[in-house]
N, C-alpha and C positions, 0 to 999 in steps of 0.2 A: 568746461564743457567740450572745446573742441579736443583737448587732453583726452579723456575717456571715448571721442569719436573715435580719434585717431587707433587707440587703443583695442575699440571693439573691429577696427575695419583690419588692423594686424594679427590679431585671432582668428577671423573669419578667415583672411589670407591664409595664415599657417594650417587652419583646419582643412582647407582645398586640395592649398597643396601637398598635405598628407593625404587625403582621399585616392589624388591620383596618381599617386605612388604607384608605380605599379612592380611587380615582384618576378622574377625568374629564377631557374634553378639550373645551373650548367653539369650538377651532377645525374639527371633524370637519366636513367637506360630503359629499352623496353622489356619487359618482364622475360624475353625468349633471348636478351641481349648476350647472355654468357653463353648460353647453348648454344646461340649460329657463329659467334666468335670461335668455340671450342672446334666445330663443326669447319669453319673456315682452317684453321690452323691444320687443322689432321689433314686434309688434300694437297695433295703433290704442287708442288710449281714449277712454273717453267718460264725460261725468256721469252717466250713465244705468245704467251699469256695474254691475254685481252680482256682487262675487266670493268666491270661494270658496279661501279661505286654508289651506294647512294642506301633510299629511305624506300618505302612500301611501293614506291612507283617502280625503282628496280627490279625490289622483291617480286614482285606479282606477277613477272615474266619466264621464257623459258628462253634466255638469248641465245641456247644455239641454234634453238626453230625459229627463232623470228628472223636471226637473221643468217640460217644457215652456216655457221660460222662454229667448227670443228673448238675454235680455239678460246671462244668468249667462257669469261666463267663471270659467275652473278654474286656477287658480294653487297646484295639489300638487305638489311634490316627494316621491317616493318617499325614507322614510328621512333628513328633514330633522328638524331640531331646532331650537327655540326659537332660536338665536343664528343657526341660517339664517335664518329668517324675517325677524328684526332685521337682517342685514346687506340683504337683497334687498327691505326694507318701501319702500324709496322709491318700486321701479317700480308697487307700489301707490296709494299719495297722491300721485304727479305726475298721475296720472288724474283724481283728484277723485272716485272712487264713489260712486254711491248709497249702498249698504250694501258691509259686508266681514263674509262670516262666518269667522269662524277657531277650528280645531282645531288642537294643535299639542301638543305633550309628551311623550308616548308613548314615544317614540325618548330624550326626555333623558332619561327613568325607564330606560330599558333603559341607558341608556350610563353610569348611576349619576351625573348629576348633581343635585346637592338641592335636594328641594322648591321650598327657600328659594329659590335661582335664579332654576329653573321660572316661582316666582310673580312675580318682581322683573322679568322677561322679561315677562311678561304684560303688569306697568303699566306697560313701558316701551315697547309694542305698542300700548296704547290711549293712552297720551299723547301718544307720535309722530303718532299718526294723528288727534288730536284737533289737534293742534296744524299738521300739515303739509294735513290737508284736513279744519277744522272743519265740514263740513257731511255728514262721508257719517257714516250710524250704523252702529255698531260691534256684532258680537252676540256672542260665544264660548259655544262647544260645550264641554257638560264632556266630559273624557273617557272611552271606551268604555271597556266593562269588558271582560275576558278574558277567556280558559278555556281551563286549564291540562292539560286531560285529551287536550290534541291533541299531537302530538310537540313536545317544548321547544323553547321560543324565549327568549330572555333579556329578554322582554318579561315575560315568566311569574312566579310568584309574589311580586310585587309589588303587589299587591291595595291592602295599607295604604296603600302612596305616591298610588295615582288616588282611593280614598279621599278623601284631607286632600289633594289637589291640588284635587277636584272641591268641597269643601268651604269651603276659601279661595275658588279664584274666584269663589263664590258671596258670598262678601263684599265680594270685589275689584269684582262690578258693583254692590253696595249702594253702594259709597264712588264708585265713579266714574262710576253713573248710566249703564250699560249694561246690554245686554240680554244673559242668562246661559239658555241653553236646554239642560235637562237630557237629553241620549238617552241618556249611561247607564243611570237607572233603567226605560229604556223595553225594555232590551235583555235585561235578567238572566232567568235561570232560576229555578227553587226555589233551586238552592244558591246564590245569589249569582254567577254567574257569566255569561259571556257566552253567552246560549242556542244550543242546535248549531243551532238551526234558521235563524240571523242569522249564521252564518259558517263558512267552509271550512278555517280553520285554524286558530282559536280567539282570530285578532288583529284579520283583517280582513273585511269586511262582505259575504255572500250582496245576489245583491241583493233577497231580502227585508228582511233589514237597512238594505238601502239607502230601501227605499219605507216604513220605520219613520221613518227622518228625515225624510225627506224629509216626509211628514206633519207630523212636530213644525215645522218648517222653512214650510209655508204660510200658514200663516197671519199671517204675516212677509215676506211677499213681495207681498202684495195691496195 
């Protein structure tokens, strides 16, 4: 008898922990991925270049108006993820940048890939580019906070993972001697979340939001 308990409680076990398996895909692109890659590639570079790396939150801007800035150019994919970045990072360092600011994760926390990844993608983003154009400096944005009280998005109550994402790569620039500039905590409300007054659907940036960074962000461009 206790043979066959044993038995049924190690089934039970294995069927759980099969349930919450949970599955990611590191080859996901977003359907316009090849077109603004193409699009990026045909524009001239320059050493002078100041860009702005990242997923729909880059996208959605016009950085030479916001921040006035002749030389910024916008390299967002709407809805990319860390492994796009890494596939597309050359048309960045064949330029030689100035600087490269990058935000980037977001979307892999929504498509449930792990932290651990996420971060290992980071240091493989600032060594590539230490190594392919050692002279442009490097800054990373931690990532923005949410708020979940807007119609769901599968970005949404994943609090913990931007968390201990924003937490690590704050270590990630102590070891690699890069610049880590915090707008999460410039963005929150009382409850911790991302204040209604910085965004229209609780993911992405009013551009009051916008002129929040963009402040954090000058004093790094002078």
């Amino acid at each position: 008898m206790k043979k066959i308990i044993f038995f049924l409680l190690a089934a039970l076990f294995v069927r759980q922990g099969t349930a919450q398996t949970v599955t990611w895909d590191s080859t996901y692109r977003p359907g316009n991925y090849d077109q603004k890659v193409a699009q990026f590639r045909s524009y001239p570079n320059s050493d002078k270049d100041i860009v702005f790396l990242g997923n729909s939150i880059t996208d959605y801007v016009d950085w030479n108006e916001l921040l006035q800035l002749k030389e910024a150019r916008n390299r967002g994919i709407s809805g990319d993820i860390t492994f796009g970045v890494l596939q597309r990072l050359d048309e960045i360092t064949e330029g030689k940048p100035a600087k490269v600011f990058i935000l980037i994760g977001i979307n892999d926390i929504s498509r449930n890939i792990p932290d651990s990844v996420i971060l290992g993608n980071y240091k493989k983003m600032i060594r590539r580019i230490k190594t392919e154009s050692p002279n442009t400096k490097i800054y990373f944005n931690t990532l923005f906070p949410v708020n979940n009280t807007f119609p769901s998005k599968p970005h949404f109550n994943k609090d913990d993972h931007i968390l201990f994402i924003n937490e690590e790569l704050k270590k990630i620039g102590v070891e690699e001697s890069i610049t880590i500039i915090d707008i999460h905590s410039q963005l929150l409300d009382a409850d911790k979340r991302l204040d209604k007054k910085y965004t229209y659907d609780g993911l992405h940036p009013t551009i009051e939001g916008y002129k929040v960074w963009a402040a954090l962000l000058k004093k790094y461009l002078d």
